[in-house]
N, C-alpha and C positions, 0 to 999 in steps of 0.2 A: 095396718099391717098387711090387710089383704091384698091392695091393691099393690103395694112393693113389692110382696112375693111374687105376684104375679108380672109384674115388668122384671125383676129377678129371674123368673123361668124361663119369660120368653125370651130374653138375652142371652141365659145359657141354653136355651134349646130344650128345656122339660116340657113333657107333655104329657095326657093319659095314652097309655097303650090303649092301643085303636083293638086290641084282641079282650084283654081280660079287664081294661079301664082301669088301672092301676098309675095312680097319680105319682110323678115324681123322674118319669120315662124321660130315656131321651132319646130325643133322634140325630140322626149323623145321617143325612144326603136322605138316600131314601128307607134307610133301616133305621128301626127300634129297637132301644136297649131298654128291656122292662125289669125293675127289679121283684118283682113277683117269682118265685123259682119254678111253680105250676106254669106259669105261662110260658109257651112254645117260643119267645122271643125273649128267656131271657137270659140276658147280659151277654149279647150277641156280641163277637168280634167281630171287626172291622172284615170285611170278603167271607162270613159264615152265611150260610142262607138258614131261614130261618127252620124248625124241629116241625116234624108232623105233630097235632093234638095228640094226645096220649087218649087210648080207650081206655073206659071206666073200668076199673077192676072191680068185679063181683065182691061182696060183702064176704068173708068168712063168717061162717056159720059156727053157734055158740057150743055147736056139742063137740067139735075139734078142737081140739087144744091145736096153739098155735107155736108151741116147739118143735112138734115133728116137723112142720114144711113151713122153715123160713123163708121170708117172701125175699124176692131177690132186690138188689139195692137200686135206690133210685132216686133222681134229687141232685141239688149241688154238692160236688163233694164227697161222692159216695160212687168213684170209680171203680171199688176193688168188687170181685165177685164172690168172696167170701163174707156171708153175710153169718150173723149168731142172732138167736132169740132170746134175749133178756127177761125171763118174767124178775118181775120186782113186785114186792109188798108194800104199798105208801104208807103216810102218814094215818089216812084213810082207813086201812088194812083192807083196801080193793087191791087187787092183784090185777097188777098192768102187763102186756108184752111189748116190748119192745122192739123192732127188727134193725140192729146196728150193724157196721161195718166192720168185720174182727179185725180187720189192719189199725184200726183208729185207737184200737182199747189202751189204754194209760191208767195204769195206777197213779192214784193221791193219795197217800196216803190210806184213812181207812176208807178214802172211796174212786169209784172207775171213772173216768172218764172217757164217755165214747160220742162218735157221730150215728145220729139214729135219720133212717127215712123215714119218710119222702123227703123230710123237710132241707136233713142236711145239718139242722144244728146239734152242737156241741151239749151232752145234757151231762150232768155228775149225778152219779148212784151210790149210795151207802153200799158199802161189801157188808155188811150186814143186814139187809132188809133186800138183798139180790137170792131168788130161792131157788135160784140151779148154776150157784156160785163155782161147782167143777167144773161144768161145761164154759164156763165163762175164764177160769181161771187156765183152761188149754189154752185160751187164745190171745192170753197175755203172753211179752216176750218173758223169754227163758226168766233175767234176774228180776222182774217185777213179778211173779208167783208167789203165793202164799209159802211156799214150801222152800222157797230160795231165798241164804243164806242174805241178810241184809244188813249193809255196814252202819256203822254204831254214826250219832253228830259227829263228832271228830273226827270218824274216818271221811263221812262223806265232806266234812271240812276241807279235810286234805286233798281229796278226789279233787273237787271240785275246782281249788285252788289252784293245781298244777294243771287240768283241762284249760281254765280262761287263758293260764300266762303261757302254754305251753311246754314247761317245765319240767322239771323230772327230781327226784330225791333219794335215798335209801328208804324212807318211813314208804315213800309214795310207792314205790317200784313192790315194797310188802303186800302194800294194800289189795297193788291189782291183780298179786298174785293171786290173794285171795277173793278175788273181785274180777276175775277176767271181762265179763261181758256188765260191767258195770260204765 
């Protein structure tokens, strides 16, 4: 199998990134696409020149809490400059912070869904084990709040129904009344 992959790579143009050596790179003419998201090459577009290294950011120090000065966003996917500190309590009951993107935050039900740095990925949190769940709940939109009115199965049935087909009803036209920004 080794030796396939590797006539596999070399045909499609994989290679290690020549910067962070991150297996799986490709190159196009004379640039690197790395998929490593730390590394300054990666998933370059075709005519982008490649990102300075990033300097190393100083450790915060364990006598500040890290809600007063969320760090700013950074990473794939973490364009917005509004960032929130998420502490959470795990499984563990070690108390994590997290520094996410408030444009990202999505309610699931009884849990958040947001994009946290550097990394960029998608993590889900229990609204219940979230332990500055006000501040987190400002930065959800208006109808996904704790505090906003939320339609019953049937209604969101209905919603949902006349949203795919385009449609519209008497029952439907009630709903949204009571549901404007749903």
């Amino acid at each position: 199998m080794g030796f396939g992959r590797f006539i596999g790579d070399l045909l499609l143009g994989k290679t290690n990134c020549p910067l962070c050596g991150t297996p799986g790179s490709t190159k196009e003419g004379d640039r690197v696409r790395c998929l490593n998201p730390q590394c300054p090459n990666f998933l370059l577009m075709p005519g982008q020149t490649p990102a300075q290294p990033r300097a190393p950011q100083p450790a915060p120090q364990a006598s500040q809490p890290q809600a007063s000065q969320p760090a700013p966003a950074s990473g794939p996917g973490l364009g917005s400059a509004r960032t929130i500190a998420i502490q959470y309590k795990n499984f563990q009951n070690q108390l994590k912070t997290f520094t996410a993107d408030a444009g990202s935050l999505r309610r699931r039900k009884n849990h958040i869904v947001v994009r946290v740095a550097p990394s960029g990925k998608l993590i889900t949190l229990s609204r219940d084990r979230i332990q500055n769940m006000a501040e987190v709940d400002q930065c959800l939109p208006a109808h996904l709040r704790s505090d906003a009115p939320y339609p019953t199965p049937k209604e969101r049935q209905v919603l949902g129904y006349h949203k795919k087909h385009k449609s519209t009803s008497p029952l439907y036209e009630q709903i949204r009344a009571k549901f404007p920004d749903w």
